[in-house]
Biopython code that builds the backbone (N, CA, C, O; Angstrom):
import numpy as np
from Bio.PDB.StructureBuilder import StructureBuilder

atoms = [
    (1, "UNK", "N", (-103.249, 72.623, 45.889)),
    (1, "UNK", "CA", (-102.003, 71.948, 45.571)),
    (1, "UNK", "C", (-102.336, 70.489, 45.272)),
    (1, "UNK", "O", (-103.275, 69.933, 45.841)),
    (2, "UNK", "N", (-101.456, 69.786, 44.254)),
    (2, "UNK", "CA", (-102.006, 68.082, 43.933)),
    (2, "UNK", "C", (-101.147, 67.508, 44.831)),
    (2, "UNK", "O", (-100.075, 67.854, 45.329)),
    (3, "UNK", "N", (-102.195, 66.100, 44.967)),
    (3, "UNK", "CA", (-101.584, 65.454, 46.086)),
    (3, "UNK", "C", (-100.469, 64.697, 45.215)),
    (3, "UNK", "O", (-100.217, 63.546, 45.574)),
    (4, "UNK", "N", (-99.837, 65.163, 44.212)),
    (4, "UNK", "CA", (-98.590, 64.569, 43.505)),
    (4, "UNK", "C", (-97.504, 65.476, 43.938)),
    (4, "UNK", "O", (-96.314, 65.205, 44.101)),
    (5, "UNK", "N", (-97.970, 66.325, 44.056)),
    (5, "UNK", "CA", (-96.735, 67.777, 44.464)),
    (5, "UNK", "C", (-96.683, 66.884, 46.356)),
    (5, "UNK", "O", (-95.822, 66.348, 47.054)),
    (6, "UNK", "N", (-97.843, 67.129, 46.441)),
    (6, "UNK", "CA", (-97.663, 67.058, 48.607)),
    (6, "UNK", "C", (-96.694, 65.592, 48.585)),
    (6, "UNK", "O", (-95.804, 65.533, 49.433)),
    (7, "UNK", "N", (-96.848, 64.503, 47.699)),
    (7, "UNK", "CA", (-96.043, 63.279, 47.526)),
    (7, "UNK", "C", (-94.551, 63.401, 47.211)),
    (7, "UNK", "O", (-93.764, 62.539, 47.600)),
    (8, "UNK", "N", (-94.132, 64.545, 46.457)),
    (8, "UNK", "CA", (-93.271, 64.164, 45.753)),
    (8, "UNK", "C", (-92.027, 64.280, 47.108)),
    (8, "UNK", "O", (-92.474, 64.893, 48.078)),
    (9, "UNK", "N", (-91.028, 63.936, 47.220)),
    (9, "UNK", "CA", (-89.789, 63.802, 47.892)),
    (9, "UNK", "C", (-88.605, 64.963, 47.866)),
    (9, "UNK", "O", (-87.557, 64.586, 47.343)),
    (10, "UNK", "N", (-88.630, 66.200, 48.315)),
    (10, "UNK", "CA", (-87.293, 66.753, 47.719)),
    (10, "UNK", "C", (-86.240, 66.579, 48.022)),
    (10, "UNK", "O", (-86.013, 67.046, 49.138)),
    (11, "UNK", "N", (-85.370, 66.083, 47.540)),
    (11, "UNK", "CA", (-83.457, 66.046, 47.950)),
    (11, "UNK", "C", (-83.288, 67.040, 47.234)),
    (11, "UNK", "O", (-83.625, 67.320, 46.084)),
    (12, "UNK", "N", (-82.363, 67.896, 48.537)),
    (12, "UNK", "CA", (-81.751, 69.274, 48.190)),
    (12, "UNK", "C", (-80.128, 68.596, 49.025)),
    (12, "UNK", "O", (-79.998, 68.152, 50.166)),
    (13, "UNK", "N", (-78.999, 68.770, 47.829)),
    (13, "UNK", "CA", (-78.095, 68.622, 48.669)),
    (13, "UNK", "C", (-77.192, 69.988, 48.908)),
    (13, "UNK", "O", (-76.823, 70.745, 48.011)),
    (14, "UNK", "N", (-76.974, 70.102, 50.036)),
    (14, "UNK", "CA", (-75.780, 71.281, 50.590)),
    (14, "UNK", "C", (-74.383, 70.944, 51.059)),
    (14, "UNK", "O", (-74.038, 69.821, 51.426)),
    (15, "UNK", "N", (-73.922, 71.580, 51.034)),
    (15, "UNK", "CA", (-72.358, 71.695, 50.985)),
    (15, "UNK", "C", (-72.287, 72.268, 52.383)),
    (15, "UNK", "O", (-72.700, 73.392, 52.669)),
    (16, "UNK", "N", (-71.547, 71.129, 53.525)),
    (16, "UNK", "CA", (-71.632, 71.422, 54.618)),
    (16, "UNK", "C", (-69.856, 71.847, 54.890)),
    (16, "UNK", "O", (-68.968, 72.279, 54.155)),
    (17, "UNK", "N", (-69.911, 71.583, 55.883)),
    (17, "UNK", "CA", (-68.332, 71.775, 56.566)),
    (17, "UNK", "C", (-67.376, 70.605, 56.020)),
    (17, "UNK", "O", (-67.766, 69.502, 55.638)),
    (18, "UNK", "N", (-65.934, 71.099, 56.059)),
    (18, "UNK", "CA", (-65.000, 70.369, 55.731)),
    (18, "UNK", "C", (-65.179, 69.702, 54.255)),
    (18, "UNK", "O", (-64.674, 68.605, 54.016)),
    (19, "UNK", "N", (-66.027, 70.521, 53.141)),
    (19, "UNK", "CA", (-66.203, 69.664, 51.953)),
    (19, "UNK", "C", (-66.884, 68.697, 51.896)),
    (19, "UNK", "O", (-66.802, 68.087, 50.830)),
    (20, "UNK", "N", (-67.672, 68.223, 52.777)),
    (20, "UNK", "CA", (-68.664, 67.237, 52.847)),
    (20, "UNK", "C", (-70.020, 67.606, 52.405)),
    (20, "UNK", "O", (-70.284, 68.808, 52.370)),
    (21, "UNK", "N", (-70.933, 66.738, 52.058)),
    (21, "UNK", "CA", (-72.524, 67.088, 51.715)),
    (21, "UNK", "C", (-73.101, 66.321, 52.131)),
    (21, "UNK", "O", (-73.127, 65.095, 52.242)),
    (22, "UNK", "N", (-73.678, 67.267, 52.413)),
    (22, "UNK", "CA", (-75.376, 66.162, 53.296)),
    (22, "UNK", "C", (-76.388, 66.793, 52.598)),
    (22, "UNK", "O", (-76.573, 67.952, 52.228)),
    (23, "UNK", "N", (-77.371, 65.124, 52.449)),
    (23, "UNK", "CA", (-78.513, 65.374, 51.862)),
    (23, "UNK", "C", (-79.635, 65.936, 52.683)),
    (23, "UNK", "O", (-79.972, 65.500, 53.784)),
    (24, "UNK", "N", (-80.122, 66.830, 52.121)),
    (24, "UNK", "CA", (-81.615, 67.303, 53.543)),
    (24, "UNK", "C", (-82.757, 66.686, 52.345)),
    (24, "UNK", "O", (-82.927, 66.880, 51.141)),
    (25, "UNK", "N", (-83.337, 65.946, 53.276)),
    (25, "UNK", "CA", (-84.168, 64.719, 52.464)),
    (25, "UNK", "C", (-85.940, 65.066, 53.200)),
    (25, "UNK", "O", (-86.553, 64.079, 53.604)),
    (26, "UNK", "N", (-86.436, 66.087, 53.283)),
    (26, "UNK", "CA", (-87.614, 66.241, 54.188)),
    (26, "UNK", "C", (-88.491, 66.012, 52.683)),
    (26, "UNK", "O", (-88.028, 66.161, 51.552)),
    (27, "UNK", "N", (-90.132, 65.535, 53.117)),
    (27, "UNK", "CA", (-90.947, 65.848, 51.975)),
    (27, "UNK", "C", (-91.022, 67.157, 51.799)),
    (27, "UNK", "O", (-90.527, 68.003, 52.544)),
    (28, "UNK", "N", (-91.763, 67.387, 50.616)),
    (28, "UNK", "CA", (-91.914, 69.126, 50.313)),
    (28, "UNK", "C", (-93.209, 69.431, 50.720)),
    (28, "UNK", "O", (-94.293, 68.944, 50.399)),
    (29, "UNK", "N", (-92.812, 70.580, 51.701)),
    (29, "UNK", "CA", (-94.204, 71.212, 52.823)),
    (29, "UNK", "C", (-94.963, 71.289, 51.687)),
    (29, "UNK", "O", (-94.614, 71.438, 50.516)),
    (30, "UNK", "N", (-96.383, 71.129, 52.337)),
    (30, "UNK", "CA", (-97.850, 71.206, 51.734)),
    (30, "UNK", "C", (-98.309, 72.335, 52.112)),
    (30, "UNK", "O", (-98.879, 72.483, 53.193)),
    (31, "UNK", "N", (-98.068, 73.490, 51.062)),
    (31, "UNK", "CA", (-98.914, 74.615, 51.469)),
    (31, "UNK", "C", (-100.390, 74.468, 52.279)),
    (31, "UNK", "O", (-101.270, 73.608, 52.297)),
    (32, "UNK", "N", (-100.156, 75.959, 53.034)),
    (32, "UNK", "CA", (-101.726, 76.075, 53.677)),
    (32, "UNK", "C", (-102.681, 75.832, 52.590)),
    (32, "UNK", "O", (-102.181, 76.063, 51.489)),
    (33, "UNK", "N", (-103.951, 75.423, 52.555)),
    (33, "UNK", "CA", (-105.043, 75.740, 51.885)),
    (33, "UNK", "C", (-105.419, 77.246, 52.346)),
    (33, "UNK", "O", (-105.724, 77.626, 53.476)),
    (34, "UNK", "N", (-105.276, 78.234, 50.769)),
    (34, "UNK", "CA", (-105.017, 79.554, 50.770)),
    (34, "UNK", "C", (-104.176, 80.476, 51.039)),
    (34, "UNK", "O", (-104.424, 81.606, 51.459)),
    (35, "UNK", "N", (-103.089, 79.971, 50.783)),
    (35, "UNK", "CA", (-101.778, 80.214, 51.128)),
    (35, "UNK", "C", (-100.414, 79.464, 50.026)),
    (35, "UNK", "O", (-100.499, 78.704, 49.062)),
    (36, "UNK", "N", (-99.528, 79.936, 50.537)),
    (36, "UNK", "CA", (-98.391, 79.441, 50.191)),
    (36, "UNK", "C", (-97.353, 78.952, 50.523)),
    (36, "UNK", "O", (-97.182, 79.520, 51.601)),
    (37, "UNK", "N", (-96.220, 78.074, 50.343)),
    (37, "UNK", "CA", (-95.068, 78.001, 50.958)),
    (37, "UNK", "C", (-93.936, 78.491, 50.231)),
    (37, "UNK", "O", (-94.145, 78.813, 49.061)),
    (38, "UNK", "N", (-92.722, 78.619, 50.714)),
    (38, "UNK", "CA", (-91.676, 79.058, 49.890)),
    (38, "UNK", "C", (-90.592, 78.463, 50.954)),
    (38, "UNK", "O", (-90.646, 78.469, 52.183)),
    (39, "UNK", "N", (-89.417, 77.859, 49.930)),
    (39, "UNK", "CA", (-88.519, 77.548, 50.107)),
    (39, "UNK", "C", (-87.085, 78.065, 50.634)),
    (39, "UNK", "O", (-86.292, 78.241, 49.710)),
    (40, "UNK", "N", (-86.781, 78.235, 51.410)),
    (40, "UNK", "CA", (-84.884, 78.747, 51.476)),
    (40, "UNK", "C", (-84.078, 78.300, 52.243)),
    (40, "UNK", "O", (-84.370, 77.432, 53.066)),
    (41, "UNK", "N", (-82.711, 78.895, 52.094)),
    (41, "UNK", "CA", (-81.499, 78.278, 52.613)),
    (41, "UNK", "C", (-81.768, 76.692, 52.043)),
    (41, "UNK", "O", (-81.980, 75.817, 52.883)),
    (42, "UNK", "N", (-81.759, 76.485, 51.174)),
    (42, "UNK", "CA", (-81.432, 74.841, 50.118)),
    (42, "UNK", "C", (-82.130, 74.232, 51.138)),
    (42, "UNK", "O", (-81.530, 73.703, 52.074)),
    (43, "UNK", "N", (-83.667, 74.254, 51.038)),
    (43, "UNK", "CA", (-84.372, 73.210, 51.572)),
    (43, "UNK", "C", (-84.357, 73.155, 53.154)),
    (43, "UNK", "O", (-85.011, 72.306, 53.761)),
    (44, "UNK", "N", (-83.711, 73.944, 53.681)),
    (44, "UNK", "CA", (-83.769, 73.661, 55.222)),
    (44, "UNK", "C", (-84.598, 74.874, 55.965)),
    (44, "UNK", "O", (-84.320, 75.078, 57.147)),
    (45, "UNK", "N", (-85.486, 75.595, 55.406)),
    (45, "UNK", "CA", (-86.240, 76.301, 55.833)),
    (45, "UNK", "C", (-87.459, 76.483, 54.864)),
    (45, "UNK", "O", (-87.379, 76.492, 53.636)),
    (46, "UNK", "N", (-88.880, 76.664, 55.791)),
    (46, "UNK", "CA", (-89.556, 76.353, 54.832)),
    (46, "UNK", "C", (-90.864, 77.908, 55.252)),
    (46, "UNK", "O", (-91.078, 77.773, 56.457)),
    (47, "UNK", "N", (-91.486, 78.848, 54.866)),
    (47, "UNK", "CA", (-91.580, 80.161, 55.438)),
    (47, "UNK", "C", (-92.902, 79.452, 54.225)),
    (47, "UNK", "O", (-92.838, 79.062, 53.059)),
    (48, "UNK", "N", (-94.254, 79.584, 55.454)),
    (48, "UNK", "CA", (-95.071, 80.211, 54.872)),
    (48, "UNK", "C", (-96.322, 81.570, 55.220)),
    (48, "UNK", "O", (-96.292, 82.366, 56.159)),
    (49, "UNK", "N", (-97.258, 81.475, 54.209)),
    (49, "UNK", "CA", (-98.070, 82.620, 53.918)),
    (49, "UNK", "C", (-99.235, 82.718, 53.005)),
    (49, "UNK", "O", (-99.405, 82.245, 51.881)),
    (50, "UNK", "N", (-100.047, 83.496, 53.811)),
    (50, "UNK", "CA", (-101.685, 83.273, 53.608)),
    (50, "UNK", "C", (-102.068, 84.285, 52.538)),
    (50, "UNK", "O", (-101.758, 85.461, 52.724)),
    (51, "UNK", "N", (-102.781, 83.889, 51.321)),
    (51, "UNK", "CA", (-103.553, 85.045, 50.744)),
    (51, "UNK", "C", (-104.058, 85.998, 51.508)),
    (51, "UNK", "O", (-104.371, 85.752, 52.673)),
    (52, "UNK", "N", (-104.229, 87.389, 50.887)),
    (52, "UNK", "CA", (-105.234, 88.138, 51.413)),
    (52, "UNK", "C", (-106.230, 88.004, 51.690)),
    (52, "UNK", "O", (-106.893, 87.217, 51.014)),
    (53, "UNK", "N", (-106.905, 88.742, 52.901)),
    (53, "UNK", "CA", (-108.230, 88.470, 53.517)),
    (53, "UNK", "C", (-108.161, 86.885, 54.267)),
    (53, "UNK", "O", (-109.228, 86.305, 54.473)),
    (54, "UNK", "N", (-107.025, 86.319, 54.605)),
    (54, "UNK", "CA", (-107.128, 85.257, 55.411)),
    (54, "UNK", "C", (-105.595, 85.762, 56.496)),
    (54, "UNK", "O", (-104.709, 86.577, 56.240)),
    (55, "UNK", "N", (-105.775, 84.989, 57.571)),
    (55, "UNK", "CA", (-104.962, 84.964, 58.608)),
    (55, "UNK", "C", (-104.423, 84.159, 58.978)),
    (55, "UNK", "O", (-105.216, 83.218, 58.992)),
    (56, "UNK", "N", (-103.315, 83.782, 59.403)),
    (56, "UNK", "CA", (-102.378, 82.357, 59.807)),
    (56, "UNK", "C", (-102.748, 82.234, 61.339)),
    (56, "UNK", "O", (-102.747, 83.144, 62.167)),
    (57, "UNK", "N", (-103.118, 80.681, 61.561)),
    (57, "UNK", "CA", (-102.992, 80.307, 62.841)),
    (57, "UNK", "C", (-102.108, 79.119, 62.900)),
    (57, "UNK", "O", (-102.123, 78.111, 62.193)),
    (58, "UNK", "N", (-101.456, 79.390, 63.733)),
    (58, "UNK", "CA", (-100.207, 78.345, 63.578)),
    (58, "UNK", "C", (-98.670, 79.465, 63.313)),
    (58, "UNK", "O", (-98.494, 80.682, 63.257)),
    (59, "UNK", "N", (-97.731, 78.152, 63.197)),
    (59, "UNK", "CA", (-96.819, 78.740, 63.078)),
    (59, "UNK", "C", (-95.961, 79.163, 61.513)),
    (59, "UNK", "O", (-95.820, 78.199, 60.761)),
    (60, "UNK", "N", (-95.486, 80.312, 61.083)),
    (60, "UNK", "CA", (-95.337, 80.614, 59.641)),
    (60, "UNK", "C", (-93.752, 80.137, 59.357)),
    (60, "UNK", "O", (-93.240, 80.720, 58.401)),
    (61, "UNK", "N", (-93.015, 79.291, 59.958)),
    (61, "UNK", "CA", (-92.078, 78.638, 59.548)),
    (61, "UNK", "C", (-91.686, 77.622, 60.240)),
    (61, "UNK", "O", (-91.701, 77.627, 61.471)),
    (62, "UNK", "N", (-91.242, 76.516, 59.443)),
    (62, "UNK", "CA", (-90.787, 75.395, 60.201)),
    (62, "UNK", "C", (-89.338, 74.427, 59.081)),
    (62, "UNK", "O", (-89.420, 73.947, 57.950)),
    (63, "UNK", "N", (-88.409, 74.476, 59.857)),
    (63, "UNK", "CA", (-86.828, 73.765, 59.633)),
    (63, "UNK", "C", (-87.093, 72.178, 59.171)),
    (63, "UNK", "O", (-87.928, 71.388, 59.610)),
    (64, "UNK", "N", (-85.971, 71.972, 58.011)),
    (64, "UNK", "CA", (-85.855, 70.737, 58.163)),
    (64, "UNK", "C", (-84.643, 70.094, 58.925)),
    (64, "UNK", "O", (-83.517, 70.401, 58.534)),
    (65, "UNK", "N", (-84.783, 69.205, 60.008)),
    (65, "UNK", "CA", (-84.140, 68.784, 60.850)),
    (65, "UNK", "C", (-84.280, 67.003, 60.980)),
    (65, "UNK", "O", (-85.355, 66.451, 61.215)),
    (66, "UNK", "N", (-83.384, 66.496, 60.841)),
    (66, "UNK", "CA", (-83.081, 64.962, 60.556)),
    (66, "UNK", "C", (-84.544, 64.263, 59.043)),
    (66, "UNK", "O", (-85.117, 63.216, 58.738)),
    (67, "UNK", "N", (-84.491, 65.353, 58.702)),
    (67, "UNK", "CA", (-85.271, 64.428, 57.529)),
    (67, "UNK", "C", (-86.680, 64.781, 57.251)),
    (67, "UNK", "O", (-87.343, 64.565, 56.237)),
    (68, "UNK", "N", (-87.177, 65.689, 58.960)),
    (68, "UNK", "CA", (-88.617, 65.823, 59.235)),
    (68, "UNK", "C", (-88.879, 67.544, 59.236)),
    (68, "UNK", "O", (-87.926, 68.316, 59.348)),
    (69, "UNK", "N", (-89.852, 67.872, 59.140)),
    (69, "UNK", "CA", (-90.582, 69.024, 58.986)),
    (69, "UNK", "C", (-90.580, 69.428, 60.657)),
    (69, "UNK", "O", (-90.653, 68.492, 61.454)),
    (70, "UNK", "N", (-90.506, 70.627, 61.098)),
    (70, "UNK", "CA", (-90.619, 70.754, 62.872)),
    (70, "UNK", "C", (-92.042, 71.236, 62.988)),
    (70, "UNK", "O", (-92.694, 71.200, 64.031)),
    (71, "UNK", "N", (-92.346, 71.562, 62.156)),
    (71, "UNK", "CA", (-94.027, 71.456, 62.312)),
    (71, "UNK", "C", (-94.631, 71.407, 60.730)),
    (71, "UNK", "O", (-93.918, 71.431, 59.726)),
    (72, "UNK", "N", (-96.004, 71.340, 60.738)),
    (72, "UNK", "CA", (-96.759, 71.175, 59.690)),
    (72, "UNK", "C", (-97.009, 72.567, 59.279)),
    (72, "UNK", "O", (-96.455, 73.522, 59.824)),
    (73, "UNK", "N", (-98.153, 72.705, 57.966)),
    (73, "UNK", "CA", (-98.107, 73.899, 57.287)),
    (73, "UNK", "C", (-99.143, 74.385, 58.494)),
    (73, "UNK", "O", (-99.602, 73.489, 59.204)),
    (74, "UNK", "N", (-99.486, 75.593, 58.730)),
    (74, "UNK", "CA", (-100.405, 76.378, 59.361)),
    (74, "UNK", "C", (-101.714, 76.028, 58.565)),
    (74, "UNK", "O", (-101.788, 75.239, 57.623)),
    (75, "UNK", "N", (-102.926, 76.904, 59.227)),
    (75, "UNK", "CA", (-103.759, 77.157, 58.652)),
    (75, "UNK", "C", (-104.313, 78.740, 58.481)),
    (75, "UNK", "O", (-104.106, 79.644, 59.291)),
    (76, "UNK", "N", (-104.984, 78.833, 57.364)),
    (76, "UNK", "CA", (-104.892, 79.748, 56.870)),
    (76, "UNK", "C", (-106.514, 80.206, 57.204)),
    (76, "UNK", "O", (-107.324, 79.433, 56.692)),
    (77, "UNK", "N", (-107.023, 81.161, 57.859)),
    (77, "UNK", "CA", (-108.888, 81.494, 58.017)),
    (77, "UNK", "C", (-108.911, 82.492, 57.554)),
    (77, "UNK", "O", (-107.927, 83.230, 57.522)),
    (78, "UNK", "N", (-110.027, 82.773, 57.080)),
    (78, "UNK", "CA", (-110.983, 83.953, 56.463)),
    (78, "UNK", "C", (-111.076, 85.259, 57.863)),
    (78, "UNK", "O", (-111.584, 85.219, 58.984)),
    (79, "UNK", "N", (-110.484, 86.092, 57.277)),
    (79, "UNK", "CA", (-110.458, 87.170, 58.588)),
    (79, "UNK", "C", (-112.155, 88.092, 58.189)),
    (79, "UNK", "O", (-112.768, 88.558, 57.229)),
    (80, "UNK", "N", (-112.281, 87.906, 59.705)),
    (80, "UNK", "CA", (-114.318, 88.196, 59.646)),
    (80, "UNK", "C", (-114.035, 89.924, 59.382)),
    (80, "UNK", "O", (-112.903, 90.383, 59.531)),
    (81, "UNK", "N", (-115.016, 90.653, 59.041)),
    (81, "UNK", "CA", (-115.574, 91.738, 58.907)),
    (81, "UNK", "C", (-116.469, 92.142, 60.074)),
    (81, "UNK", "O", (-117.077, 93.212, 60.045)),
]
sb = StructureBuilder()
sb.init_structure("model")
sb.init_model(0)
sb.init_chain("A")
sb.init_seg("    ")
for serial, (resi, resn, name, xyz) in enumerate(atoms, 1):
    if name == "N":
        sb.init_residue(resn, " ", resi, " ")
    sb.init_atom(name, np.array(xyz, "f"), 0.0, 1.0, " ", f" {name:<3s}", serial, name[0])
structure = sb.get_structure()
């Protein structure tokens, strides 16, 4: 992934209660190295996942909550033979 993507800022705005919107303003998760991230629920969940033949250590999703990521991307290892 370029470190222009891991830089860039996403504002996702949602449509909260009573007609109001709030911006969810977190950076955009930095996929694992060998892996991926994916996006849902408009930016406030962030679910990732490892190529084949590798294994996640860590945790495979993390919320955006006041602005911040609740954890970082996992890492992704080479599962031994």
């Amino acid at each position: 992934m370029s470190d222009a993507y891991s830089d860039f800022i996403a504002i996702i705005t949602a449509c909260a209660t009573a007609s109001s919107w709030n911006n969810l303003n977190c950076p955009a998760p930095r996929a694992p190295d060998n892996g991926l991230s994916f996006i849902f629920r408009n930016g406030e969940l962030v679910h990732f996942r490892c190529h084949p033949g590798y294994q996640m250590r860590g945790t495979p999703v993390a919320y955006c909550v006041n602005n911040v990521w609740t954890n970082s991307a996992p890492e992704c290892i080479p599962i031994r033979k």
